[in-house]
C-alpha positions in Angstrom: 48.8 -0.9 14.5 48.0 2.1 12.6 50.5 3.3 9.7 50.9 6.5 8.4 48.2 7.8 6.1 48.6 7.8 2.5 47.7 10.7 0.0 46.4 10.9 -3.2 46.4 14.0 -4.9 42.4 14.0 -6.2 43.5 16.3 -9.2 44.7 12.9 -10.5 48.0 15.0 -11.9 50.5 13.1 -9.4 51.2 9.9 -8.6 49.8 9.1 -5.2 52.3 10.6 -2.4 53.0 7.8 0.3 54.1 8.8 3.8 57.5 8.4 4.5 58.8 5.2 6.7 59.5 6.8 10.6 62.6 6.5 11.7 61.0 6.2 14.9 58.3 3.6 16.3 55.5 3.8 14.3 52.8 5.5 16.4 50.2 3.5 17.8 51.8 -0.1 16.7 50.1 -1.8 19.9 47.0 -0.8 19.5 44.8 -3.7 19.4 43.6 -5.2 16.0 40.6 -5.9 15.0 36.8 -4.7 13.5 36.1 -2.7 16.9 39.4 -1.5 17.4 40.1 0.2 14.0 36.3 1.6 14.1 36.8 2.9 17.2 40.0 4.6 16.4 38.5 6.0 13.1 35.6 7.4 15.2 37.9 9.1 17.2 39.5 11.0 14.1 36.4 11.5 12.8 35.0 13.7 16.0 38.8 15.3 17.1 39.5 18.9 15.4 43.1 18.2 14.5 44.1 21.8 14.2 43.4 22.1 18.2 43.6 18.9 20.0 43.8 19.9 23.8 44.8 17.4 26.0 41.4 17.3 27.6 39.0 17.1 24.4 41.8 14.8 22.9 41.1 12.2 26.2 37.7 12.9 26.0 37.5 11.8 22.2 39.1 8.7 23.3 37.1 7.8 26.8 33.8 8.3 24.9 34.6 6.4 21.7 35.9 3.7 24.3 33.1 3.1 26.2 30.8 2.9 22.7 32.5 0.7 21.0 33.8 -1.4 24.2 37.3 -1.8 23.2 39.8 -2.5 25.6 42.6 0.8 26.2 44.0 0.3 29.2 46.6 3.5 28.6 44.0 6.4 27.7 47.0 8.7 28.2 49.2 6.6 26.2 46.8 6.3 23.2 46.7 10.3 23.2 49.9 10.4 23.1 50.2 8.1 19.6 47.3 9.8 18.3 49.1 13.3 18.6 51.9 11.4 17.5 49.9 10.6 13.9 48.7 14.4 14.1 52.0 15.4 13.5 53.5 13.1 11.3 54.4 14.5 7.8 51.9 13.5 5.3 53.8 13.9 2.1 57.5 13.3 1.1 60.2 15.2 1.3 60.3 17.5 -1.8 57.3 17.3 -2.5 55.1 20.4 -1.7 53.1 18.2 0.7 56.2 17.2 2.9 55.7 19.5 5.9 52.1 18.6 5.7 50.3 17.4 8.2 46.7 16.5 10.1 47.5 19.0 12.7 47.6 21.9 10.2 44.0 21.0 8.3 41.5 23.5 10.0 38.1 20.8 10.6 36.6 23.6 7.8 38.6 22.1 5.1 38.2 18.6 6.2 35.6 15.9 5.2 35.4 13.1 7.3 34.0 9.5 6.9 32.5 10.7 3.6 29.9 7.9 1.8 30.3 7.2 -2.1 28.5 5.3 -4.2 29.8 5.3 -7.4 28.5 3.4 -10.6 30.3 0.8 -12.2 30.6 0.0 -15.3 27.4 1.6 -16.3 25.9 0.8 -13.1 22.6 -0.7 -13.8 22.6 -0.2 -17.4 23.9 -3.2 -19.5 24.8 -2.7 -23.2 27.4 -4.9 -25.0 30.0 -2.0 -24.3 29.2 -1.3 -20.5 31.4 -4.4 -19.9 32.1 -5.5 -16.0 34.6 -4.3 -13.3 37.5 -7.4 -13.2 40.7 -8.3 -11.4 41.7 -8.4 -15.2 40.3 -5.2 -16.4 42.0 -3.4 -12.8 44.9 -4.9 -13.9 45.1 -3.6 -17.0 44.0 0.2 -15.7 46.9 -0.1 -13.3 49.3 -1.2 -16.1 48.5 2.0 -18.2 48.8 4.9 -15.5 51.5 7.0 -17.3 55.0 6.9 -16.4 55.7 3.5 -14.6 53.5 5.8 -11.8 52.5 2.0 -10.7 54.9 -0.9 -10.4 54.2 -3.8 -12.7 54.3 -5.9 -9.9 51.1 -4.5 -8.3 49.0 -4.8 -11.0 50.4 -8.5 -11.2 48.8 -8.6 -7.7 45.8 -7.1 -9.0 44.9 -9.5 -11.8 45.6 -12.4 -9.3 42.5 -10.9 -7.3 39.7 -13.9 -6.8 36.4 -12.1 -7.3 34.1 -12.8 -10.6 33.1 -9.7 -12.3 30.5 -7.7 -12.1 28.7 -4.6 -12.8 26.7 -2.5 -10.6 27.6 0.1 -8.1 30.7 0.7 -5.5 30.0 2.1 -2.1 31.6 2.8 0.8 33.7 5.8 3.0 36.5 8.0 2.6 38.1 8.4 6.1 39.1 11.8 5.4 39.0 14.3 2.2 40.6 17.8 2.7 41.3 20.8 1.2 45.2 22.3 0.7 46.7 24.9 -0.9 50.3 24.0 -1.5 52.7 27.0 -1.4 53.3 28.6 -4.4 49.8 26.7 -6.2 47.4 29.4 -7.3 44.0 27.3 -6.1 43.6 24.7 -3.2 43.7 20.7 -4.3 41.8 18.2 -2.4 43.3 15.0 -1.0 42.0 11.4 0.2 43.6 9.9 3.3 43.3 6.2 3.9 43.4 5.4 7.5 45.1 2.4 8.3 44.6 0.8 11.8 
């Protein structure tokens, strides 16, 4: 099923903000699992203006991404409904200026959706003695020294238990959505990465 986003403030001057649990049914927790099903679903966030889904663009966004990716959704109506559901679930918590937040109230303007990165690492393709390589170990360690216990010991015990070799080179991949907020009271707008899960 698909849980409630979680936010990192990109201004790296907060801890990451995760969503608060629901009291209620977690929206879309019977949606099918799977490759196709959570591309299909990120799809259709990617093309629906959250600021103005209408209940005709909103089944349309679904229908179409349906019949491309050829996953099974035998409750169009009912999958609308979740996905409003996750439109208006608070994105931050409570006291926090993000806690009335939400994807309904980002305009598609301030939005970046399924955004590629690649990103060096550890010097990319340049190797020097001091470059070093990118480690369960060395993530570990990272984890261990955010400021202020911002990160439980016990996840970067998880971390350093990771099974990959090292290496050294360059990270890619796709944020699901980047967006830009001014909180209340904040003299400039911050940026944001949302991590769809599905």
């Amino acid at each position: 099923g698909a849980d409630s986003p979680i936010v990192s403030d990109a201004g790296g001057a907060r801890p990451a903000i995760a969503a608060a649990a629901p009291a209620t049914p977690v929206p879309l927790d019977g949606f099918p699992r799977g490759r196709d099903a959570g591309e299909f679903l990120h799809r259709v966030f990617e093309v629906l203006d959250f600021a103005d889904p209408d209940e005709d663009s909103l089944r349309a966004a679904v229908c179409e991404q349906r019949d491309f990716f050829g996953v099974a959704v035998p409750d169009p109506d009912g999958l609308a409904a979740g996905i409003r559901a996750v439109l208006d679930t608070p994105l931050g918590l409570q006291g926090t200026p993000e806690a009335g937040l939400r994807l309904r109230d980002l305009p598609r303007g301030d939005t970046l959706r399924e955004l590629d990165f690649v990103l060096p690492a550890r010097g990319g393709f340049v190797a020097n003695r001091d470059s070093g390589i990118v480690s369960a170990a060395a993530l570990a360690r990272v984890f261990r020294s955010a400021p202020g216990g911002a990160v439980p010991d016990a996840y970067a015990d998880r971390l350093a238990g990771l099974g990959f070799g090292g290496f050294r080179g360059f990270l890619n991949g796709s944020i699901d959505l980047a967006f830009r907020w001014q909180p209340p009271g904040a003299d400039t707008a911050r940026w944001y990465v949302v991590d769809y899960k599905s």
